[in-house]
N, C-alpha and C positions, 0 to 999 in steps of 0.2 A: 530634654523635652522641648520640641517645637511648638512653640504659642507666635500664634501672627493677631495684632491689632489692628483694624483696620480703624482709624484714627484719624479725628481733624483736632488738630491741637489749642483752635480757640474756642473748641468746648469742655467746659467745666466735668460735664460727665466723662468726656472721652479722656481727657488728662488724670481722673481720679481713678477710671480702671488702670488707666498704665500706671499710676502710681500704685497700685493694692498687686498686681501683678510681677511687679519689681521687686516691690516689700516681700512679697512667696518667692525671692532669689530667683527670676525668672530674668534673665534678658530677649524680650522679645522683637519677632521680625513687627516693625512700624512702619506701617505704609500709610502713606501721607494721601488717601483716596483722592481727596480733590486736585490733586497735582495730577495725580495717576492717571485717576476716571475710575470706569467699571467699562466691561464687557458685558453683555445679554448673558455668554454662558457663566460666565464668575459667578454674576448676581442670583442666574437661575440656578448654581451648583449650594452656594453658599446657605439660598434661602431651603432648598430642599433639604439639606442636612440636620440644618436648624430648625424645621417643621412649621418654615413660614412661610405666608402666601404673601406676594409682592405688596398687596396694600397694607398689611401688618407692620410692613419696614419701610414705609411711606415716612417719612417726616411729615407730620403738618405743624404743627405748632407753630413755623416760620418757615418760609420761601415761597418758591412760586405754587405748589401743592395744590392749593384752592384755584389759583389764576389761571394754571393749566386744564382745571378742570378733573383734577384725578380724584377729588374725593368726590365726586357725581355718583347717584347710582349706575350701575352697571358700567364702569369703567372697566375696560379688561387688563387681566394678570398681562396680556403682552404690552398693551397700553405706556402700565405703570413702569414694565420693566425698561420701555422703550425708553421714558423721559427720565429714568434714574440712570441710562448712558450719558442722554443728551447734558441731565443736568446732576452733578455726581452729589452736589449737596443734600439732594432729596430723599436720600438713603439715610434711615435713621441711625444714630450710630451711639457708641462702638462694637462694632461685631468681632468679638471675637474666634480663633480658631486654636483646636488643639487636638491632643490625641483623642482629648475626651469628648472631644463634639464640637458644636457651632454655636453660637450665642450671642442675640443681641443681648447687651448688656447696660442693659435701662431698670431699671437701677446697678449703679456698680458692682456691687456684691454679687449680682448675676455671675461673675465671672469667677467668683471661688470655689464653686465643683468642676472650673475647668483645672485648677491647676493644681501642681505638685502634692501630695498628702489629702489630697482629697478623696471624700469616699464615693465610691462610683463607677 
């Protein structure tokens, strides 16, 4: 079973699904996004799967989010998705991927109907 992580490793949440993902005997593909980046189509494949609209997978809690101005009203889905290339941190994370679907997984445990024995 292919499970990819998309992963920044000095967050706490993003390191607890890769740990609960491992513990379900999974070794997954980890992609180290802020090294990587995002593409527009990635982001726009990944969020349509997962039934999310670009501001939903905004980070605000911390970065530039507010100083760019993306949580304004009417900011637009091309906007958001513009500055989540330019600035790859702004993607809230970890999104999972698997047979079984896409999944920001905020809280961790979001991520246990993606994987092995899971009903669904």
């Amino acid at each position: 079973m292919a499970v990819v992580i998309f992963h920044n490793p000095k967050c706490s949440k993003s390191r607890e699904t890769l740990d609960l993902i491992r513990a379900a005997g999974v070794d997954p593909v980890v992609v180290p996004y802020l090294t990587t980046g995002w593409t527009k189509p990635q982001l726009q494949a990944l969020f349509a799967v997962a039934g999310l609209e670009p501001s939903e997978a905004l980070r605000t809690a911390r970065g530039a989010a507010k100083e760019l101005g993306l949580t304004d009203a009417g900011v637009s889905p091309d906007a958001i998705l513009d500055a989540m290339v330019a600035h790859p941190e702004l993607v809230e994370r970890p999104i999972v991927c698997s047979p079984k679907g896409v999944r920001l997984c905020r809280p961790p445990e979001r991520v246990s109907d993606l994987l092995p024995g899971a009903e669904g």
